[in-house]
BADRENSE-76754 format. One record per residue (C-alpha): residue in one letter; x, y, z; residue number from 1. Coordinates in Angstrom, 1 decimal. Example, Ala and Ser with C-alpha at 12.3 -4.5 7.8 and 13.67 -1.06 7.14 Angstrom:
2
(a, (12.3, -4.5, 7.8), 1)
(s, (13.7, -1.1, 7.1), 2)
This chain:
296
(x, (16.3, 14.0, -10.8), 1)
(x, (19.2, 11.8, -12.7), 2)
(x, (18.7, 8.2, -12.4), 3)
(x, (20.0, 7.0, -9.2), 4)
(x, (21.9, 3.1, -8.5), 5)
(x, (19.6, 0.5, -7.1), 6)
(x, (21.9, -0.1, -4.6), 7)
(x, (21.6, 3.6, -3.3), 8)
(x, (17.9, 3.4, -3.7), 9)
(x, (18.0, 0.3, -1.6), 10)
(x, (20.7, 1.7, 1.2), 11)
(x, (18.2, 4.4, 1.7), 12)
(x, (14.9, 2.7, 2.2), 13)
(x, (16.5, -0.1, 4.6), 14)
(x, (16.5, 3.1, 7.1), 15)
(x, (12.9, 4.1, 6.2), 16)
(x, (10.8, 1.4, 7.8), 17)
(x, (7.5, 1.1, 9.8), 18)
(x, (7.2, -1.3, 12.4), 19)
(x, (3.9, -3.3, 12.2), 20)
(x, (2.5, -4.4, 15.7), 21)
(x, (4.3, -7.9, 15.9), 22)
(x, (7.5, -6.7, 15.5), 23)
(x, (8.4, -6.8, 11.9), 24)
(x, (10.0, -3.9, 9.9), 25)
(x, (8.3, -2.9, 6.5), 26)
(x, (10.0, -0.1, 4.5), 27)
(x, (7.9, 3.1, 3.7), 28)
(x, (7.4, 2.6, 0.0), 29)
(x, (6.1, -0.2, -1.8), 30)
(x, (4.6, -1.6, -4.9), 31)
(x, (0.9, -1.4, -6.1), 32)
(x, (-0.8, -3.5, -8.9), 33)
(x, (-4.0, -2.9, -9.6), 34)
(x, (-4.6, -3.2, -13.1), 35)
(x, (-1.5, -5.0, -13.3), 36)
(x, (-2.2, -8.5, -15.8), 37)
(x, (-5.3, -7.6, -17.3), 38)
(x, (-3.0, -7.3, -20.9), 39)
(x, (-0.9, -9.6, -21.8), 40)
(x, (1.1, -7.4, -24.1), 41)
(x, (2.4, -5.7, -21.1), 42)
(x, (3.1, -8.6, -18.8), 43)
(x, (7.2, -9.1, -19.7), 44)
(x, (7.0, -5.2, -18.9), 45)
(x, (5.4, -5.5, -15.8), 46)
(x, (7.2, -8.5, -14.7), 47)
(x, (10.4, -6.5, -15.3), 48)
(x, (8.6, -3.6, -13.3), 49)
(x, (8.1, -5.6, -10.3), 50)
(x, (11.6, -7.1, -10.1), 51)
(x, (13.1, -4.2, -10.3), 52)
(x, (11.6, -2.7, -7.2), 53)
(x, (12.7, -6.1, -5.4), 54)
(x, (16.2, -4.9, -6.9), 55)
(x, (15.9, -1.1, -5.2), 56)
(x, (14.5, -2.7, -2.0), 57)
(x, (10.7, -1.7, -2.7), 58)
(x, (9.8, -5.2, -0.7), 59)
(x, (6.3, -4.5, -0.3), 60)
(x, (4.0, -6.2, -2.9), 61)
(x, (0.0, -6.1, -2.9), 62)
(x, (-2.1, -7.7, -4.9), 63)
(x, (-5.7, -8.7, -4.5), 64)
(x, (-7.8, -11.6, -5.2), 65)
(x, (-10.3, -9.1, -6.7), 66)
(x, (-7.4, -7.4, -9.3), 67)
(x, (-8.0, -9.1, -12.8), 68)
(x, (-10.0, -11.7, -11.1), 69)
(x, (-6.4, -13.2, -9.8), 70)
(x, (-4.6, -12.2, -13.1), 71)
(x, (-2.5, -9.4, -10.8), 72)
(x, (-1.8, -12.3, -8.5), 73)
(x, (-0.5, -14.9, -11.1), 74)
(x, (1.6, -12.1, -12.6), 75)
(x, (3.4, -11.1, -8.9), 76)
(x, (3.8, -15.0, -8.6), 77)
(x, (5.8, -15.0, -11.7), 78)
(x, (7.4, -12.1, -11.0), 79)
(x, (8.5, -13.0, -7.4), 80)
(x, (9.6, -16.9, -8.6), 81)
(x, (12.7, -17.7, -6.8), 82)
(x, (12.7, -14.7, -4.9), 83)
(x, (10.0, -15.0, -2.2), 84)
(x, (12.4, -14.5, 0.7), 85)
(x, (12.8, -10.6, -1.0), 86)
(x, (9.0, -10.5, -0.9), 87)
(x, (6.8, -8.6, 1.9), 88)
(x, (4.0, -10.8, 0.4), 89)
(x, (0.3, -8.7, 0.7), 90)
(x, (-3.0, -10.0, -1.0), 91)
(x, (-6.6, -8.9, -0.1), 92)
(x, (-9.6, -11.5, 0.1), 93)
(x, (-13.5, -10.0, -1.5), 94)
(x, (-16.0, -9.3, 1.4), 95)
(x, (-18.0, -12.3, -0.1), 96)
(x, (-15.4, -14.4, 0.9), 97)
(x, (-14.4, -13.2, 4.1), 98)
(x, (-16.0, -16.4, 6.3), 99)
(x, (-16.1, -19.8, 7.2), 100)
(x, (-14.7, -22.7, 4.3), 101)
(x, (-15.0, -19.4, 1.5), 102)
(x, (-11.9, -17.6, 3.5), 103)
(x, (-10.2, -20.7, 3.5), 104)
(x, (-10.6, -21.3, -0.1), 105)
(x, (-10.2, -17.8, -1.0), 106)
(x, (-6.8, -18.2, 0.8), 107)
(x, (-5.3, -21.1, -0.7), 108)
(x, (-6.6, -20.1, -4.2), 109)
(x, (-4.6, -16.9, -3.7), 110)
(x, (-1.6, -19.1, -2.3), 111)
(x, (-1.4, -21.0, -5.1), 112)
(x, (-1.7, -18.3, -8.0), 113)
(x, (1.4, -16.8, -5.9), 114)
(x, (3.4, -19.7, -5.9), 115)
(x, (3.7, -19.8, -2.4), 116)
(x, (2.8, -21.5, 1.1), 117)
(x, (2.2, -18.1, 2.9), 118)
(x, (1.1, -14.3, 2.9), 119)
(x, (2.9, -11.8, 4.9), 120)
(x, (0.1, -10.3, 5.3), 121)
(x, (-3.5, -10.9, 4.5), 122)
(x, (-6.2, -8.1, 4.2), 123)
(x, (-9.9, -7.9, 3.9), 124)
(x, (-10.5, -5.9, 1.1), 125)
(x, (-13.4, -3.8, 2.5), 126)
(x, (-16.5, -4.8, 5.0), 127)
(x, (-19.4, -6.7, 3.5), 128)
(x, (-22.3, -8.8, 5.1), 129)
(x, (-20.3, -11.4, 6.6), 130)
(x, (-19.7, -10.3, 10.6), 131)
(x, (-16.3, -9.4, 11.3), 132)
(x, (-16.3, -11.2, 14.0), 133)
(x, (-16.9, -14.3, 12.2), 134)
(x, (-13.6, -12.6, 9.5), 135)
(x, (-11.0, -12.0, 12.7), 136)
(x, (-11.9, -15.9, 14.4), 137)
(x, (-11.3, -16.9, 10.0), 138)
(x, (-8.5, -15.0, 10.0), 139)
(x, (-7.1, -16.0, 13.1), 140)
(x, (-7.1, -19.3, 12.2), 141)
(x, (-5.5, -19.1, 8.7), 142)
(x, (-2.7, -17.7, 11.0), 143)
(x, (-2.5, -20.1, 13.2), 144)
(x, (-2.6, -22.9, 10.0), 145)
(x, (0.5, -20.9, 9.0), 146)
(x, (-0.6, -19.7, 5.5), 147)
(x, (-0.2, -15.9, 7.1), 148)
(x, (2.0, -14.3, 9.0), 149)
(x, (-0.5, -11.5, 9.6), 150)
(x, (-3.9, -10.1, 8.7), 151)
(x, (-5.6, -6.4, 8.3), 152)
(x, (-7.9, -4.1, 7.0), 153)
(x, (-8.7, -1.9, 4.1), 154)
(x, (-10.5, 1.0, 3.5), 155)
(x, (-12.2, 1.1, 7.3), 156)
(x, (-13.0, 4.4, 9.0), 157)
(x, (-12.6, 5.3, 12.6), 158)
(x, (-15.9, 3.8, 13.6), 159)
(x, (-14.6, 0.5, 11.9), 160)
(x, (-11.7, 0.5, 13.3), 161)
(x, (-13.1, 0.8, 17.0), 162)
(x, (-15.5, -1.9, 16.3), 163)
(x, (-12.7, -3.9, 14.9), 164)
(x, (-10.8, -3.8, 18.1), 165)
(x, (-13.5, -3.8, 20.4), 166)
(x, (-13.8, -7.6, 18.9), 167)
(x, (-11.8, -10.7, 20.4), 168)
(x, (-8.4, -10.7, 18.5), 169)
(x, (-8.9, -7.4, 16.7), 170)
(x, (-6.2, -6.0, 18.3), 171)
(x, (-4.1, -8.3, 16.1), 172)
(x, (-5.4, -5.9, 13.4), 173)
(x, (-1.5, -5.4, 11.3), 174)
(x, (-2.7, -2.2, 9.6), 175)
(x, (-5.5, -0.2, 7.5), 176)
(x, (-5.1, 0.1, 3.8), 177)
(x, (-6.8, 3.4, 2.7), 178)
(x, (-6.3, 5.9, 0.1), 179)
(x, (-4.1, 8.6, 0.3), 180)
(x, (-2.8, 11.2, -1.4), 181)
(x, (-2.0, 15.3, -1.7), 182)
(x, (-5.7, 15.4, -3.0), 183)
(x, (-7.7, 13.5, -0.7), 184)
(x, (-6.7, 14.1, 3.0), 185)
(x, (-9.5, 13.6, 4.6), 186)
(x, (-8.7, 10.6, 7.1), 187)
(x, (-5.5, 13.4, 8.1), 188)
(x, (-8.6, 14.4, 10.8), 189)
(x, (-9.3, 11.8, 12.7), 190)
(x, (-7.9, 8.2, 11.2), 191)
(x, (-4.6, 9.2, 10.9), 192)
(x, (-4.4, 10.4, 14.7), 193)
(x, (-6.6, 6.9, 15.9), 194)
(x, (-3.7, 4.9, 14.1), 195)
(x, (-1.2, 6.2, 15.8), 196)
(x, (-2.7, 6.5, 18.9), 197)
(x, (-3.0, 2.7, 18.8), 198)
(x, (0.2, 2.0, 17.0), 199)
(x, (-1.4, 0.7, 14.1), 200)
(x, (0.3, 1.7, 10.5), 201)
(x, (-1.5, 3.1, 7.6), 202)
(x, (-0.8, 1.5, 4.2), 203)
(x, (-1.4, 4.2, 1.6), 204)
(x, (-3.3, 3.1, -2.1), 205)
(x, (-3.2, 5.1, -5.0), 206)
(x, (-0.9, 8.1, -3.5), 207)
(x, (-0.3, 9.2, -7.4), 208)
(x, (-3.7, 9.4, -7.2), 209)
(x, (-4.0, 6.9, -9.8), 210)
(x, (-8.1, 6.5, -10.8), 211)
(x, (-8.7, 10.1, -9.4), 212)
(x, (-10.4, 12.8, -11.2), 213)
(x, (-8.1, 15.0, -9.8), 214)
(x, (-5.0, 13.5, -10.5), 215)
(x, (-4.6, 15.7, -13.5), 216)
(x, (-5.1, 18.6, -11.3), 217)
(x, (-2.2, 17.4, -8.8), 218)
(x, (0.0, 16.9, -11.4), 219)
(x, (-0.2, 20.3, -13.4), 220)
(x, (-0.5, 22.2, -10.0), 221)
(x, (2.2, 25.0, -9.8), 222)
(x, (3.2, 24.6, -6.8), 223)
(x, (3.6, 20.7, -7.3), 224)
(x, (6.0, 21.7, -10.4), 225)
(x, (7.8, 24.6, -8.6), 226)
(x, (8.9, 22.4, -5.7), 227)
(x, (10.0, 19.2, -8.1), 228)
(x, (12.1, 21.5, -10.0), 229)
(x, (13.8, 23.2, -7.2), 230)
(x, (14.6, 19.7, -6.4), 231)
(x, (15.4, 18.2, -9.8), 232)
(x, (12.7, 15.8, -9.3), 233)
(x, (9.2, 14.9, -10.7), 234)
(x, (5.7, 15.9, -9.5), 235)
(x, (5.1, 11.9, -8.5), 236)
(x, (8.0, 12.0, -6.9), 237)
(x, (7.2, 14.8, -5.0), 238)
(x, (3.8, 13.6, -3.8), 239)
(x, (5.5, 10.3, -2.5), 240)
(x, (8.1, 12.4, -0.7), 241)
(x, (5.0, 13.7, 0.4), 242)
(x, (2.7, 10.7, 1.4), 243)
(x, (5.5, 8.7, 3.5), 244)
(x, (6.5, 12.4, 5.0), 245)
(x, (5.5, 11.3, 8.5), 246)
(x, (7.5, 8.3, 8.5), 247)
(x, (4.4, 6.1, 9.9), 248)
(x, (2.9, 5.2, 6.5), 249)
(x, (3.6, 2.9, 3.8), 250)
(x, (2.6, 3.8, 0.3), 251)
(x, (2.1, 1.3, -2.6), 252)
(x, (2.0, 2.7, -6.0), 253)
(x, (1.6, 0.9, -8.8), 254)
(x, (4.2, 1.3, -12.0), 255)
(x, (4.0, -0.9, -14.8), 256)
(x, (7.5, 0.2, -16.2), 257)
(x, (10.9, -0.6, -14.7), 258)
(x, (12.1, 3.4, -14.9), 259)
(x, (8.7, 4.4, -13.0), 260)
(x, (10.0, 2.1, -10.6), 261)
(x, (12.9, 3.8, -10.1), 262)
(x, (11.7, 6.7, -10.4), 263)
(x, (9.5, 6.4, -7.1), 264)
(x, (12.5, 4.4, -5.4), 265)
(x, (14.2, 8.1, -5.9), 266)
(x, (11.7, 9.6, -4.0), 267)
(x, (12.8, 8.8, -0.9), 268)
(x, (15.8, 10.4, -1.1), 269)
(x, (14.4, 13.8, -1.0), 270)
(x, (13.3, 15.0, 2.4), 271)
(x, (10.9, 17.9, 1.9), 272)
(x, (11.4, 21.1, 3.8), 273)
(x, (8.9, 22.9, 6.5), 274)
(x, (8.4, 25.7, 4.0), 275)
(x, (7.5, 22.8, 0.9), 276)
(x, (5.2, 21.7, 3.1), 277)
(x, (3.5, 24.5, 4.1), 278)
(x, (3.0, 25.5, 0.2), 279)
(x, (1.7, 22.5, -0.6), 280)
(x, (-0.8, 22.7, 2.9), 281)
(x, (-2.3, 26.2, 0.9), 282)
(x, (-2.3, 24.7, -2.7), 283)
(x, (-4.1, 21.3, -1.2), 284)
(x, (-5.4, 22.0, 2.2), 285)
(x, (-5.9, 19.5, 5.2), 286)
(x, (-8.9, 18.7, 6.1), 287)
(x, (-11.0, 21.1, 8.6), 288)
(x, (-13.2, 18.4, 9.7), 289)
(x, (-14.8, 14.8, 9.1), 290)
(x, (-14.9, 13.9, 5.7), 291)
(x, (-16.3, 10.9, 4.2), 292)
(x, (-13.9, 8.3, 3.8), 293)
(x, (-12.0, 8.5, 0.3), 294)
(x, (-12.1, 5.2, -1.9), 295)
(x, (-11.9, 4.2, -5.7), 296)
């Protein structure tokens, strides 16, 4: 695919949103970055990276208190200076912090490597020890404080889920952050179908299967290749064509370059056809039953 403008890149994904439960429209593609600040060599280049998905409309940012130890979280606070109000702001607290005066801390520690007063949205990074009952009533709070605008989940199963919003206020639950991607579909068989059930959105990590052992696999797969071509497009962008297919799911990937950013803005100009996905359904298949849920 020839390069495309930002502003048709942007026109675009302003008409692919999801709307989270309180209201608020996120667009379908995003930006990962996990292992991003950890060198310092790369840091103008990532900076660059990130603000030029801001400039194609790729709003969505998550970081994580956990990614370089806050390194990823200084960096998208540099990255985002001046432009917060382009910023769907999303960071992700460590289990071991997910209660009492540690949330808090963990919170404003985040806040202020961000250079700002407020999250869009705040995530526990995945369950731990500390009762998630005790993590919603923490969470809750940090809302009502006004240092987020709306708090979430990641990497929780069905059964989570359901014990989630069995809980007092875990219906306030914004989404679940899982992985996703052409090679691991397994929450296609039953946590897919419980979040929409409950009109809950699905936030999609690492759908280049970035950290995968089969991301080589994905990439070099014929099919994959067949269907970019016919489309004059890459096999990444081909798998995020396919990962926000449905319309009900946000993907973040990561890109550490400025033209991998635009290059995954692209993708969401191609809309993939009954018969691409079908071939792809035989060279990857769906799930047939529970699997294990997928995390790296």
């Amino acid at each position: 695919m020839n390069r495309i403008p930002h502003s048709l890149i942007l026109a675009t994904l302003k008409q692919q949103v999801v709307t989270l439960p309180d209201g608020r429209e996120v667009r379908t593609l995003g930006q990962g970055t996990w292992r991003m600040g950890d060198d310092d060599s790369k840091r103008k280049a990532e900076i660059e990276a990130l603000q030029t998905g801001l400039d194609c409309g790729l709003h969505v940012i998550d970081t994580a208190e956990m990614y370089g130890e806050g390194k990823a979280e200084s960096l998208v606070g540099e990255a985002i200076r001046d432009r917060r109000d382009d910023v769907f702001l999303v960071s992700k607290v460590y289990p071991h912090n997910a209660g009492g005066d540690k949330l808090v801390q963990a919170c404003d520690a985040t806040l202020e490597r961000l250079g700002t007063d407020y999250l869009d949205l705040y995530l526990l990074h995945w369950r731990g020890d500390i009762p998630l009952e005790e993590t919603v009533d923490g969470l809750e709070r940090l809302k009502a404080d006004g240092k987020i605008r709306a708090w979430g989940v990641s990497n929780f199963d069905v059964d989570d889920m359901k014990e989630l919003l069995a809980l007092p206020n875990g219906k306030h639950c914004a989404v679940n952050q899982v992985l996703y991607h052409l090679g691991s579909r397994g929450i296609e068989h039953d946590l897919l179908p419980f979040h929409e059930e409950q009109g809950i959105p699905v936030m999609a990590y690492s759908p280049l299967a970035e950290g995968s052992d089969v991301k080589e696999k994905i990439f070099n797969d014929e099919t994959v290749n067949r269907i970019a071509e016919a489309y004059s497009a890459t096999p990444a962008q081909i798998l995020l064509a396919w990962t926000t297919r449905s319309g009900n799911i946000i993907a973040i990937p990561k890109a550490g370059q400025a033209a991998h950013v635009e290059e995954n803005g692209a993708a969401m100009l191609l809309n993939l056809s009954e018969d691409d996905l079908d071939a792809l359904d035989e060279a990857f298949p769906p799930p047939s039953g529970k699997e294990p849920l997928d995390v790296i």
